[in-house]
C-alpha positions as CSV (number, residue, x, y, z in Angstrom):
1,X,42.8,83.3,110.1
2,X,41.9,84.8,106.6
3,X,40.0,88.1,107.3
4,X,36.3,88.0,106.1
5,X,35.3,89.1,102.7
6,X,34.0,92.1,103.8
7,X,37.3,93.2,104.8
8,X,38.6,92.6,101.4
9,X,36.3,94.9,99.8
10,X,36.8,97.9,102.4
11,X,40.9,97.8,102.2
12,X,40.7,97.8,98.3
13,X,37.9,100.6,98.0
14,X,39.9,102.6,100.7
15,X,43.2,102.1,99.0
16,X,41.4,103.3,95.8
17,X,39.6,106.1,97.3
18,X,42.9,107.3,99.0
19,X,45.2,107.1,96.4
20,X,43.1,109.1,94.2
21,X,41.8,106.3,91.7
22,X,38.6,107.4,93.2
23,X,38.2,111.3,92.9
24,X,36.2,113.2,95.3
25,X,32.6,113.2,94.3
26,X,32.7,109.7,92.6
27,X,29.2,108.0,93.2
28,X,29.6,104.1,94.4
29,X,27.8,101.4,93.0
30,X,24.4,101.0,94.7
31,X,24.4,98.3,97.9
32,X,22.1,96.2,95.7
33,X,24.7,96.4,93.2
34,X,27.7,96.1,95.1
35,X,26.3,92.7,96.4
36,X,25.6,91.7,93.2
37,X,29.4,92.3,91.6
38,X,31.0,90.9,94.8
39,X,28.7,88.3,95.1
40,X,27.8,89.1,99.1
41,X,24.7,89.6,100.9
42,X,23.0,93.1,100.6
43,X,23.6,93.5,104.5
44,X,27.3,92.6,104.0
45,X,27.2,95.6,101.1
46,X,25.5,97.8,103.6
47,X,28.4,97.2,106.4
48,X,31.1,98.0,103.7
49,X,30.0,101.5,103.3
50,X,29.1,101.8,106.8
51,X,33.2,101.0,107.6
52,X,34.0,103.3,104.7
53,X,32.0,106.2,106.4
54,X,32.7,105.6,109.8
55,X,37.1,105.8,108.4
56,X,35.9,109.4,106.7
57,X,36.0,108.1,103.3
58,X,32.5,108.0,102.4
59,X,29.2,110.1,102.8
60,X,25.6,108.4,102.2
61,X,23.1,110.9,101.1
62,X,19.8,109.9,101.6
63,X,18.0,108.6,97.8
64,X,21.2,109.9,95.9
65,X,23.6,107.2,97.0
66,X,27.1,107.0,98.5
67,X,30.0,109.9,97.1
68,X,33.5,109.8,98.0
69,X,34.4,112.4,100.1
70,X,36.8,115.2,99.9
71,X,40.1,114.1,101.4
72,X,41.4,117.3,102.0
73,X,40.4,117.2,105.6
74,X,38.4,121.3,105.8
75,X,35.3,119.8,106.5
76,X,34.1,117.3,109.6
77,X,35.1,118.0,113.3
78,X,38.7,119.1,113.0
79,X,38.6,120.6,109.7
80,X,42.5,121.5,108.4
81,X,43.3,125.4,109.5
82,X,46.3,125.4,106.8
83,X,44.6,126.3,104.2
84,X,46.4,126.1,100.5
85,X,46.0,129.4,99.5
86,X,46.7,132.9,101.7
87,X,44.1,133.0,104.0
88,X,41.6,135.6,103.2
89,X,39.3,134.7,106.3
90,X,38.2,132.5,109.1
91,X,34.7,132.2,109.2
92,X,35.0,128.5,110.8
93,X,35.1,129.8,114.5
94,X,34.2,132.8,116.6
95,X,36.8,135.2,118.2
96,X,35.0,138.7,118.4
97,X,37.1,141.1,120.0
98,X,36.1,144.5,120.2
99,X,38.5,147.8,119.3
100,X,40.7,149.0,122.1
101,X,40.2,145.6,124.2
102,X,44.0,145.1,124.3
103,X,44.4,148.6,126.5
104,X,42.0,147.1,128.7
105,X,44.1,144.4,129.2
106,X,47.2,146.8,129.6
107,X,45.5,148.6,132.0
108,X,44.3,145.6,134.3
109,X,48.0,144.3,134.5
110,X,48.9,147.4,135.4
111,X,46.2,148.0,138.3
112,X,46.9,144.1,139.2
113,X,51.1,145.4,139.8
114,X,50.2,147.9,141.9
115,X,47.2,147.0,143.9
116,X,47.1,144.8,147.0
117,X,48.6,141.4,147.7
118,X,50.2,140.7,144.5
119,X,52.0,137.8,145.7
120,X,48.4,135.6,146.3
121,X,48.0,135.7,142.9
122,X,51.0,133.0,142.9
123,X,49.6,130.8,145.6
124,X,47.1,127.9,144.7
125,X,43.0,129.0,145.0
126,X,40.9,126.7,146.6
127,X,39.5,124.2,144.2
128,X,36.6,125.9,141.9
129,X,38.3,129.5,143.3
130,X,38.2,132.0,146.4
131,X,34.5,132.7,147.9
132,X,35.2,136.3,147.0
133,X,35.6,135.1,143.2
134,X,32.6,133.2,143.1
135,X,30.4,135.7,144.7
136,X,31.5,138.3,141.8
137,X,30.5,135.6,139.5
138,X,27.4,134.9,141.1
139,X,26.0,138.8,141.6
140,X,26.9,139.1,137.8
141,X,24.6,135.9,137.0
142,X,21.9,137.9,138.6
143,X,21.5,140.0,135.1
144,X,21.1,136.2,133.7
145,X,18.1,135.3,135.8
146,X,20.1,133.0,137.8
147,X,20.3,133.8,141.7
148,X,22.6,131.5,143.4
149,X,24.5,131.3,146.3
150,X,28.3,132.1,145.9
151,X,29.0,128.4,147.1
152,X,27.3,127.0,144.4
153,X,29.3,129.0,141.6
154,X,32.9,126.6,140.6
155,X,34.9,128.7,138.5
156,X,36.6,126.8,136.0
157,X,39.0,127.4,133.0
158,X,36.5,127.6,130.3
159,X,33.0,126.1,129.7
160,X,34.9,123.0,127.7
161,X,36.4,122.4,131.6
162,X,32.8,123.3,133.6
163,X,31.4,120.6,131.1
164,X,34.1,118.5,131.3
165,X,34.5,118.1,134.8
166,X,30.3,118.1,135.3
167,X,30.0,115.0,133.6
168,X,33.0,113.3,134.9
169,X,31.3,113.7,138.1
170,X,27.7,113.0,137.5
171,X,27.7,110.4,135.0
172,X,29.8,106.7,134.2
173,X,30.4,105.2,131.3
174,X,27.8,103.7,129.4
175,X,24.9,106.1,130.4
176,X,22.7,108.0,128.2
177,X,23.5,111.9,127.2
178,X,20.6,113.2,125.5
179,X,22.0,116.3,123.2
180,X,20.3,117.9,120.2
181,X,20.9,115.9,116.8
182,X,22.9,119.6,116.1
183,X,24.7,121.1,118.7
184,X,28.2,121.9,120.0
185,X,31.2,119.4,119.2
186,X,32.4,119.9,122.1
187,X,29.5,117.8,123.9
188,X,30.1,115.4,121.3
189,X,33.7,115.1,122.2
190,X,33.3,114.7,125.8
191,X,31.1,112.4,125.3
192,X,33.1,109.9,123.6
193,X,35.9,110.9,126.0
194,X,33.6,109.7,129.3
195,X,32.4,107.0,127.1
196,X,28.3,108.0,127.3
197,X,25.7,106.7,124.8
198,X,25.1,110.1,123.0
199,X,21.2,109.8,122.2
200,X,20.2,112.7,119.3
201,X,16.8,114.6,119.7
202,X,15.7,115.6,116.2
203,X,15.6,119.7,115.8
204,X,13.1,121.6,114.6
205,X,13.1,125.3,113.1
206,X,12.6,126.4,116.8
207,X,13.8,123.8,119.7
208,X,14.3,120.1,120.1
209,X,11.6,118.0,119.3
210,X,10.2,117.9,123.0
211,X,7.7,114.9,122.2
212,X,10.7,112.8,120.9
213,X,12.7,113.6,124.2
214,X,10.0,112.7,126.2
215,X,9.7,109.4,124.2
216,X,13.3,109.0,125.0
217,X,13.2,109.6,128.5
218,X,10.1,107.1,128.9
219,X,11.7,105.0,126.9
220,X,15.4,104.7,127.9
221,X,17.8,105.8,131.0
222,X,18.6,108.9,130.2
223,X,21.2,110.2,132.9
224,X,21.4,113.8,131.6
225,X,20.3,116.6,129.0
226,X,22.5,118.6,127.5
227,X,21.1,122.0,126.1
228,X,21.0,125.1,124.6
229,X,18.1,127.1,125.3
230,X,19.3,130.5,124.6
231,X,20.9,131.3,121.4
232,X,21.7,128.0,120.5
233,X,24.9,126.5,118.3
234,X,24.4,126.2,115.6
235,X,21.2,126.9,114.9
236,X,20.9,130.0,117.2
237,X,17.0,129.6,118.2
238,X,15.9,130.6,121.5
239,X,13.7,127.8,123.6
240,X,9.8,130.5,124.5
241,X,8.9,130.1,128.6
242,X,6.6,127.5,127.5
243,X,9.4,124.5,126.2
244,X,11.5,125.4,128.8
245,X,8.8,124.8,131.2
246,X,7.7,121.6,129.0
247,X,11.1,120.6,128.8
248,X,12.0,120.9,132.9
249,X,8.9,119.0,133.3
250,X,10.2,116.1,131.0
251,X,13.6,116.3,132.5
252,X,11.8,115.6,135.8
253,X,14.3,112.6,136.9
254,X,17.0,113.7,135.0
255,X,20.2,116.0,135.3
256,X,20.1,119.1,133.0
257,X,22.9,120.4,131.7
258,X,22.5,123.9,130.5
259,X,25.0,125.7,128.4
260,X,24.9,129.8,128.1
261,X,27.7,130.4,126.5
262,X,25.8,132.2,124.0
263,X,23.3,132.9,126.3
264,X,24.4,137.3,126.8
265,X,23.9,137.6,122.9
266,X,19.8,138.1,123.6
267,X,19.0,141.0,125.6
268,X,15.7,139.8,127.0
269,X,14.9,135.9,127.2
270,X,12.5,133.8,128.8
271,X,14.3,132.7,132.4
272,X,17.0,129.8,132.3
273,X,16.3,126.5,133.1
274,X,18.2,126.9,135.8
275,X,16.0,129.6,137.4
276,X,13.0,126.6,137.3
277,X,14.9,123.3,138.3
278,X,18.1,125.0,140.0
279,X,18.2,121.6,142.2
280,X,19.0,119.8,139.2
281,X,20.6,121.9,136.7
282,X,24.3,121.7,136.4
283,X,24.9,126.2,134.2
284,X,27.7,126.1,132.6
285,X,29.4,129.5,130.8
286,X,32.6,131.4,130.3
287,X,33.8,134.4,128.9
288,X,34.8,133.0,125.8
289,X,32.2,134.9,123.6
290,X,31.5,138.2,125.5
291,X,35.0,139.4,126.3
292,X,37.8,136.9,124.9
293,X,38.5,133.4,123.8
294,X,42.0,133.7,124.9
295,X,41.0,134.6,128.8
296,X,40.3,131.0,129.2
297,X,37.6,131.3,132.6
298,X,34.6,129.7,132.4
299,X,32.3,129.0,135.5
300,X,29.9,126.2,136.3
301,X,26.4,127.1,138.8
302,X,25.9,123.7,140.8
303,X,23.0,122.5,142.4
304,X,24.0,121.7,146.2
305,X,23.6,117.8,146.4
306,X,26.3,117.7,143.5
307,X,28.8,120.5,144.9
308,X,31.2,117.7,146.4
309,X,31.1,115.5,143.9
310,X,31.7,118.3,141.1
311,X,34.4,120.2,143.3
312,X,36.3,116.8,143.5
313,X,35.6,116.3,140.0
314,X,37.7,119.4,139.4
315,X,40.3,119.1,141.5
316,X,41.2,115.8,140.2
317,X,41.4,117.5,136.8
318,X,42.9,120.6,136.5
319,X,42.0,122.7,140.0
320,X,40.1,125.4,138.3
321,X,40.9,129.1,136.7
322,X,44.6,130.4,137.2
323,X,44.5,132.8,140.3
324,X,46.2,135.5,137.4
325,X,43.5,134.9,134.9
326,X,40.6,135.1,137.6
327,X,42.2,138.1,139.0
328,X,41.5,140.0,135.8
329,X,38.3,138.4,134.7
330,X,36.6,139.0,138.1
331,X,37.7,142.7,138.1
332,X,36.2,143.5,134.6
333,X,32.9,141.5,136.1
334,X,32.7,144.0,139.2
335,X,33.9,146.9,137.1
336,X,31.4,147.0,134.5
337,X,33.7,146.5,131.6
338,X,32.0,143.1,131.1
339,X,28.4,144.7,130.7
340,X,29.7,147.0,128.6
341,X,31.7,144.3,126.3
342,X,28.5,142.7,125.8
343,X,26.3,145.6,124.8
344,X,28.8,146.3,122.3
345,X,29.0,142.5,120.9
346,X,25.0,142.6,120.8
347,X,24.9,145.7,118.6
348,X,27.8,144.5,116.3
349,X,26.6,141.2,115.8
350,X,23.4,143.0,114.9
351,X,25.2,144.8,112.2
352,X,27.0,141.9,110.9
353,X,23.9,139.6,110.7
354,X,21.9,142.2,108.8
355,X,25.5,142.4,106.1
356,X,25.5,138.3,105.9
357,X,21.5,138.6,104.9
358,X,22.2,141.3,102.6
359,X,25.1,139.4,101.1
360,X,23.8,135.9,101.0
361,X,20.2,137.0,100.6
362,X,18.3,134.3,98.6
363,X,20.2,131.3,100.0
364,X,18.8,129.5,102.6
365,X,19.6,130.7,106.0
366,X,19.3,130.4,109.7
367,X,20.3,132.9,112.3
368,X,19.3,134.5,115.3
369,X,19.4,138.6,114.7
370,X,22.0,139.1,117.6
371,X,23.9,135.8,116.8
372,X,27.8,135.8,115.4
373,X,26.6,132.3,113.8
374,X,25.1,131.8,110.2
375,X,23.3,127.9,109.3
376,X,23.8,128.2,105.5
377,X,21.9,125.2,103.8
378,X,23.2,124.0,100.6
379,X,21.0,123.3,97.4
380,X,20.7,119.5,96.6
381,X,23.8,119.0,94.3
382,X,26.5,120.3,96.6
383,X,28.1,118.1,99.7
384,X,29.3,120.1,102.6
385,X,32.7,118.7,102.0
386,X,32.4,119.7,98.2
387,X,32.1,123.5,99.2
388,X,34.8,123.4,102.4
389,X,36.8,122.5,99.9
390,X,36.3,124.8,97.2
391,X,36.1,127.3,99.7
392,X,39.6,126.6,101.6
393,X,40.9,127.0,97.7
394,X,39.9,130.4,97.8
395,X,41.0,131.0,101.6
396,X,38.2,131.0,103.3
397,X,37.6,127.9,106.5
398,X,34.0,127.1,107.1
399,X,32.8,124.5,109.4
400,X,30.6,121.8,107.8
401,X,27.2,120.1,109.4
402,X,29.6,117.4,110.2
403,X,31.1,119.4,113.1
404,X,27.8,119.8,114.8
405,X,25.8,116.4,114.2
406,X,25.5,114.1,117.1
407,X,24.4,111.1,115.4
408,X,23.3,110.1,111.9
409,X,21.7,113.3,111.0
410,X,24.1,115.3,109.0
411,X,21.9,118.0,106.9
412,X,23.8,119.5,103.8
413,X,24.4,122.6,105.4
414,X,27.0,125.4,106.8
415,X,28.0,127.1,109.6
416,X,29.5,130.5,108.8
417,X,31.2,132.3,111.9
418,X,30.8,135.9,111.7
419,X,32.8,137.2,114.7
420,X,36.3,136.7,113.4
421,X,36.6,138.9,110.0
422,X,37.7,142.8,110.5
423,X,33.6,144.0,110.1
424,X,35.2,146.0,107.4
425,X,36.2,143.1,105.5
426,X,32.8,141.3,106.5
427,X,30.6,142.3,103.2
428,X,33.3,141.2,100.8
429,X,34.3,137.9,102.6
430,X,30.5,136.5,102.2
431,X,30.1,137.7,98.5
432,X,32.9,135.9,97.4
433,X,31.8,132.8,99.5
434,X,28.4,133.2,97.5
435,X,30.4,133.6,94.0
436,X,32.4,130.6,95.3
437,X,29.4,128.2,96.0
438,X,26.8,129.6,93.3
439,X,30.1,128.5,90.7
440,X,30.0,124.8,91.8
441,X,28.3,122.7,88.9
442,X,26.0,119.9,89.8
């Protein structure tokens, strides 16, 4: 059967656009006019660049047209981490570590060697880890406003896993995910993953649009939020007591998921969500941000009609935190170290948000003060994939709006991690992004 027309037109304007006879940048003919020259209805035109963007070719901007995207692959999702020049820095994701944490870890081996039963640490944990490792977790959630019993407290290996293995449990394919129109890939992801109908909320400049999620929870069957209430990613607001109290009240019939990853970064916010639905809130964290992305133990506060479904959830994936890596993570949580890790990353991040406002300062940004995460706008003639790439040429990875849109919303925008670069280094790395972006013509 000969393919339909339609089909024609996307293989040769992909073969063009991918061998090069269509440079990055290049504007395509308007739909009107691409119906016109291929003599095809205007909704035929409309699916051609729909394919086109949907294959990563293409990028419609909103009363400017459709551009041909930069191939080079350091923008979207999964931008490219080999960059083509020496890398000068990595400002596309967050690993703060703080000076002298590698002695700490020297010196919890070394306690681990000589302490105790060294020889449970190689025998399989209970599924969602030891009651003794879940109460540690639990009395150091208390700080968080969370106050939980240690039997609802799964410890998993990393939030990506306590996410993961909530929604395998409490949701089937086909059911609706509400997530912010910007928000962590990761939900994004897993969503496609477990097969859910992502539905976007539009943001605003200090939540979620709370009246458009309650029109979407009248209007639809949405099985679960997912949200960011507390130092959010990207956008790093923090939800006031009175949306979170508008927003549990929404969520009424509905699971929330609630992500604090982020969450230590503010010293003093309004109560979780958790702390005012806790029988149907799923808190999910780790200690990814606070003390290490390499310790890999994350942790997942369940309400208790869903502890047996979520604890079989997790067992049928992956079991839960290694017994070694709990081991130390636990001790630095009873210890204090954690506590003291986290002051330390609140008052650095402080510093490095007030060197990316003195750096950047007259382009458009949006940060929390105590956040390691910058949302750079971009003016009207630049595409996010435009300045990834110009920025990769100079050695310096970004992540792109791409990475963070959930649906059709993709502003023309940034995000600049600032927890990776030596702090010394910091200043430098964001003027010569500025040089690198102010330099792009229109």
């Amino acid at each position: 059967m000969r393919p339909p027309s339609y089909k024609r037109i996307v293989d040769e304007l992909a073969s063009s656009i991918r061998a090069g006879r269509l440079p990055a940048g290049t504007r395509l003919p308007a739909h009107r006019t691409l119906a016109r020259d291929q003599r095809i209805a205007l909704a035929t035109a409309s699916r051609v660049y729909a394919e086109l963007a949907a294959m990563g070719l293409v990028v419609g901007e909103p009363g400017r047209g459709t551009f041909v995207r930069d191939l080079s692959g350091f923008d979207g999702p999964e931008p490219s981490r080999v960059l083509p020049v020496p890398r000068v820095a990595d400002l596309s994701f967050n690993q703060p570590l703080s000076v002298g944490q590698a002695d700490q870890l020297r010196h919890a081996l070394r306690t681990l060697s000589t302490s105790g039963d060294v020889e449970s640490l190689l025998r399989q944990h209970p599924p969602g880890g030891r009651r003794q490792d879940r109460a540690v977790v639990a009395t150091y959630l208390l700080d968080r406003g969370i106050d939980t019993a240690p039997a609802n407290v799964l410890l998993a290996n990393g939030t990506q896993q306590a996410l993961d293995t909530v929604l395998r449990a409490l949701t089937r394919p086909g059911d609706v995910l509400a997530v912010d129109a910007l928000s962590y890939p990761g939900i994004t992801l897993l969503a496609s993953v477990h097969g859910l109908d992502l539905a976007p909320v539009p943001v605003t400049a200090s939540g979620p649009d709370l009246e458009a999620l309650d029109r979407l929870c009248r209007s639809r069957p949405v099985r679960a939020i997912y949200t960011i209430p507390t130092v959010h990613n990207p956008l790093g607001w923090v939800l006031d007591a009175e949306q979170r109290s508008r927003l549990v009240d929404i969520a009424r019939d509905t699971v929330i998921i609630e992500d604090g990853t982020y969450a230590f970064l503010d010293s003093s916010p309004p109560p979780p969500l958790q702390a005012l639905a806790p029988e149907r809130t799923c808190y999910v964290g780790s200690l990814s941000k606070n003390v290490a992305t390499g310790l890999r133990f994350g942790f997942a506060v369940v309400p208790e009609q869903y502890i047996g479904a979520v604890t079989r959830s997790l067992r049928a994936a992956a079991w839960g935190a290694p017994a070694l890596v709990t081991a130390v993570a636990t001790g630095w949580l009873a210890d204090g170290t954690v506590a003291r890790l986290e002051q330390d990353r609140r008052e650095e991040a402080a510093v490095r948000q007030g060197i990316a406002r003195s750096a950047l300062a007259s382009m458009e940004m949006t940060a929390h003060p105590t956040s390691y995460t910058v949302w750079l706008g971009l003016d009207s003639h630049l595409r996010p994939d435009q300045v990834a790439a110009a920025l990769a040429g100079e050695g310096i990875l970004v992540s792109t709006a791409d990475a963070f849109a959930t649906g059709a919303y993709r502003p023309r925008a940034l995000r600049l991690a600032l927890g990776t670069p030596p702090l010394a280094e910091l200043e430098s790395v964001l003027l010569r992004l500025r040089a690198t972006v102010e330099a792009i013509a229109p």
